[in-house]
C-alpha positions, -999 to 999 in steps of 0.1 A, spaced: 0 0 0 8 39 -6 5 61 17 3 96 23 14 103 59 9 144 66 24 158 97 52 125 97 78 143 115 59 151 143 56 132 172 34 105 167 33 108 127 69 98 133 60 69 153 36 57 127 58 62 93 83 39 112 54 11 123 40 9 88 78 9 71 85 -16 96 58 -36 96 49 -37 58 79 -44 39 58 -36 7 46 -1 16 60 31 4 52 61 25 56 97 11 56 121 43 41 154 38 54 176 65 58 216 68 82 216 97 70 236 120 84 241 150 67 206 166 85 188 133 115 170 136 135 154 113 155 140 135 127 119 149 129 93 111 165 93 112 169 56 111 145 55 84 153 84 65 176 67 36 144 38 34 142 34 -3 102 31 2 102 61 19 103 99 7 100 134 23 84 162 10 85 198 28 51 212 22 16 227 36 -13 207 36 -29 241 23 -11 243 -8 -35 224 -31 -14 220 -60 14 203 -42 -19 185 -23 -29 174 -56 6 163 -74 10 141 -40 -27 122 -35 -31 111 -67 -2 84 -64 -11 66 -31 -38 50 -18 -46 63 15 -41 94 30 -35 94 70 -38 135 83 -19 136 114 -5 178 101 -26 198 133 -16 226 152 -23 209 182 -12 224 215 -40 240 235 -19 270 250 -8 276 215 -42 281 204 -53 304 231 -26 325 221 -29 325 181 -59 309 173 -57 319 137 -31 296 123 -53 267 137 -84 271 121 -65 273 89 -43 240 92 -66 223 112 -98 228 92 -89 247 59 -59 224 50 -79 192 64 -105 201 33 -83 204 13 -68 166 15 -102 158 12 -106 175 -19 -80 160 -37 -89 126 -21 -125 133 -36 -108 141 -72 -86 109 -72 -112 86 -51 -88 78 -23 -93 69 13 -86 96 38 -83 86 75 -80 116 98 -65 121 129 -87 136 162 -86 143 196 -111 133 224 -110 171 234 -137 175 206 -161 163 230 -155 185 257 -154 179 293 -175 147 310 -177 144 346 -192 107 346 -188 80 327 -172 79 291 -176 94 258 -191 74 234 -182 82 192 -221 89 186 -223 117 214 -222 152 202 -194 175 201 -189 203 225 -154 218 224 -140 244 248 -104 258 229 -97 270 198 -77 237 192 -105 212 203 -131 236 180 -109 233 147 -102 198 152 -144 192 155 -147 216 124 -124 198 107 -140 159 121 -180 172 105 -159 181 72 -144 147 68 -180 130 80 -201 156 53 -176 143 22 -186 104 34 -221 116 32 -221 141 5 -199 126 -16 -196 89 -7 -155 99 2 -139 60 16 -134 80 54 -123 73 87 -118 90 123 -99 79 150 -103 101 182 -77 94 212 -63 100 242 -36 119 256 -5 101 239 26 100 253 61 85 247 99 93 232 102 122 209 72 143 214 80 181 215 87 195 254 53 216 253 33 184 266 28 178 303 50 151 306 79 155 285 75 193 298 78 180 334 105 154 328 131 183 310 124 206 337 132 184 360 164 170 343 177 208 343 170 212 380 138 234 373 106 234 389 76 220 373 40 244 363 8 228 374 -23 245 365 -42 250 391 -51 224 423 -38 197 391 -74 178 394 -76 175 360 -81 141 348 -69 125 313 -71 88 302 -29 83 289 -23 62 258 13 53 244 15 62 210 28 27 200 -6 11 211 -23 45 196 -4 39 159 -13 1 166 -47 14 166 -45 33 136 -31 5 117 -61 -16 125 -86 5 114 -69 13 86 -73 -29 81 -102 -33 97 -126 -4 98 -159 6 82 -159 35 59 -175 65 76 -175 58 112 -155 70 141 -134 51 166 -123 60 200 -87 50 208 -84 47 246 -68 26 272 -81 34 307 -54 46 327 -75 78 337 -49 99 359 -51 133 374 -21 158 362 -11 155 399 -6 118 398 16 123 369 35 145 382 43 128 411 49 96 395 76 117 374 93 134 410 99 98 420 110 85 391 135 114 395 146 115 429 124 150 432 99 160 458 69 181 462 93 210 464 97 207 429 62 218 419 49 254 410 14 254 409 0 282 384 -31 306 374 -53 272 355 -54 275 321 -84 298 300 -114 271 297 -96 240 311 -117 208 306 -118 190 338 -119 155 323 -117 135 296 -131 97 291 -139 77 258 -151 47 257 -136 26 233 -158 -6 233 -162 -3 192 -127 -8 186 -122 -36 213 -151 -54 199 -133 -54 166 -102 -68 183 -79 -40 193 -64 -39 226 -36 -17 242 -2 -40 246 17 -15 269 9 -13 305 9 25 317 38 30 348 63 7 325 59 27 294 57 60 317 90 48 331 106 37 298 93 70 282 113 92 314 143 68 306 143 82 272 144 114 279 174 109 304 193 92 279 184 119 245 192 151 257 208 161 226 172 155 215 151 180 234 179 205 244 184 222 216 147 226 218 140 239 252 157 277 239 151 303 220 115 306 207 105 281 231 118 299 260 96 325 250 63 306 249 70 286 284 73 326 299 41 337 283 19 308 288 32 297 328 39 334 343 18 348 368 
């Protein structure tokens, strides 16, 4: 199989160009990626001279380029999202225009060339539950900027399966975490600043609850219902290890050798959902099921970071020394 992976050299777009070249030695992945400041080459170095695979530096909103690409694969995967919630709060403008405007237009060219699109979404889209789980049939009710292009950009890919008969998909998930992902996430965020002897920023009394996937078993999960899906639904991708952001972060101190000291708890964050649940009995009935239990990979993921920090500390300067200021002062 083809594919066209957008947003590859971002954290878990990365993670899934290497699981299919891995585990499909007759698949050829082009990866469309506009390497921004989440994208990383570095993150496909092992795979980078691949003969099946080939990069291409380019917007998702540039429809030509869009065009010249789709029409010589056979699936399109859209992981390219801004995707950080602070980010949005602060310049909601560039999200509404990757998120939704370049979103429809993969699904244009996917509608020219009849190929299958499967898009990549968030369980933010349904907002904040305060009992039981989110199921894919219950409406949409986003609270950021972020969550609200990504739910724009979820009733654009459903309307072309409906309008146009478009071969779709949607996969919502949880909070993913694991090696490579960009230092602006909670718990890569936490782990740096601890490795550099700095103090960690909880919002508020850190009550706010997320269910944690690791993005092998979430790419797992992608490449299943790529196999094994239904054309025009939605699947939820949990794996029920709900955890408050305290929890984390005190699973991370000990991991470290840090205490309580280490924490800095800050103003909450503008229209912070207090929890988020799916449930994610449709794709379990179909025969998915996480393989990574939740403290090991935590641990292997902190390991990671110990051991790569010619990874992330280039990172941690410059412009993003900037954001960390304006989003966590007081």
């Amino acid at each position: 199989m083809r594919y066209l992976i957008t947003g590859g050299c971002g954290f878990i777009g990365s993670h899934f160009v290497i699981l299919i070249l891995n585990k499909y030695k007759d698949s050829e992945v082009i990866n469309l990626d506009k390497l921004t400041y989440a994208g990383n080459p570095e993150n496909l170095k092992d795979i980078e001279k691949n003969s099946r695979y080939k990069f291409v530096k380019g917007d998702i909103c540039d429809k030509k380029l869009v065009l010249d690409l789709v029409k010589d694969v056979d699936i399109v995967v859209n992981f390219a999202a801004e995707s950080h919630v602070d980010r949005s709060i602060i310049e909601p403008e560039s999200f509404v225009k990757t998120d939704v405007l370049g979103t429809q237009n993969l699904l244009e060219a996917c509608r020219k060339f009849n190929k299958r699109h499967l898009q990549i979404s968030t369980d933010e889209v349904y907002g904040s539950i305060q009992n039981g789980n989110f199921k894919e049939s219950d409406n949409l009710n986003p609270s950021s900027p972020y969550s609200a292009s990504k739910a724009s950009a979820d009733l654009l890919v459903l309307s072309y399966h409906i309008t146009y008969g478009l071969n779709v998909i949607i996969t919502r998930t949880t909070n993913n975490f694991g090696p490579n992902q960009y230092p602006e996430k909670l718990i890569p965020l936490f782990v740096t600043n601890l490795l550099e002897g700095k103090k960690v920023p909880v919002y508020g009394n850190g009550m706010n609850v997320r269910d944690w996937v690791y993005v092998v078993d979430n790419c797992e999960a992608i490449d299943f219902v790529i196999n094994n899906g239904k054309a025009g639904e939605i699947y939820n991708i949990g794996s029920d290890n709900e955890k408050n952001n305290l929890e984390i972060t005190k699973f991370i101190l000990k991991e470290l050798g840090k205490d309580e000291n280490s924490i800095e708890y800050v103003k909450d964050r503008l229209g912070h959902d207090k929890r988020y649940a799916l449930d994610s009995t449709k794709i379990n009935k179909l025969g998915w099921k996480p393989r990574f239990q939740f403290e090991l990979a935590l641990k292997e993921t902190i390991k990671w970071y110990k051991s790569n920090e010619k990874w992330w500390k280039p990172i941690k300067s410059g412009e993003f020394l900037k954001f960390y200021q304006e989003v966590y002062s007081k």
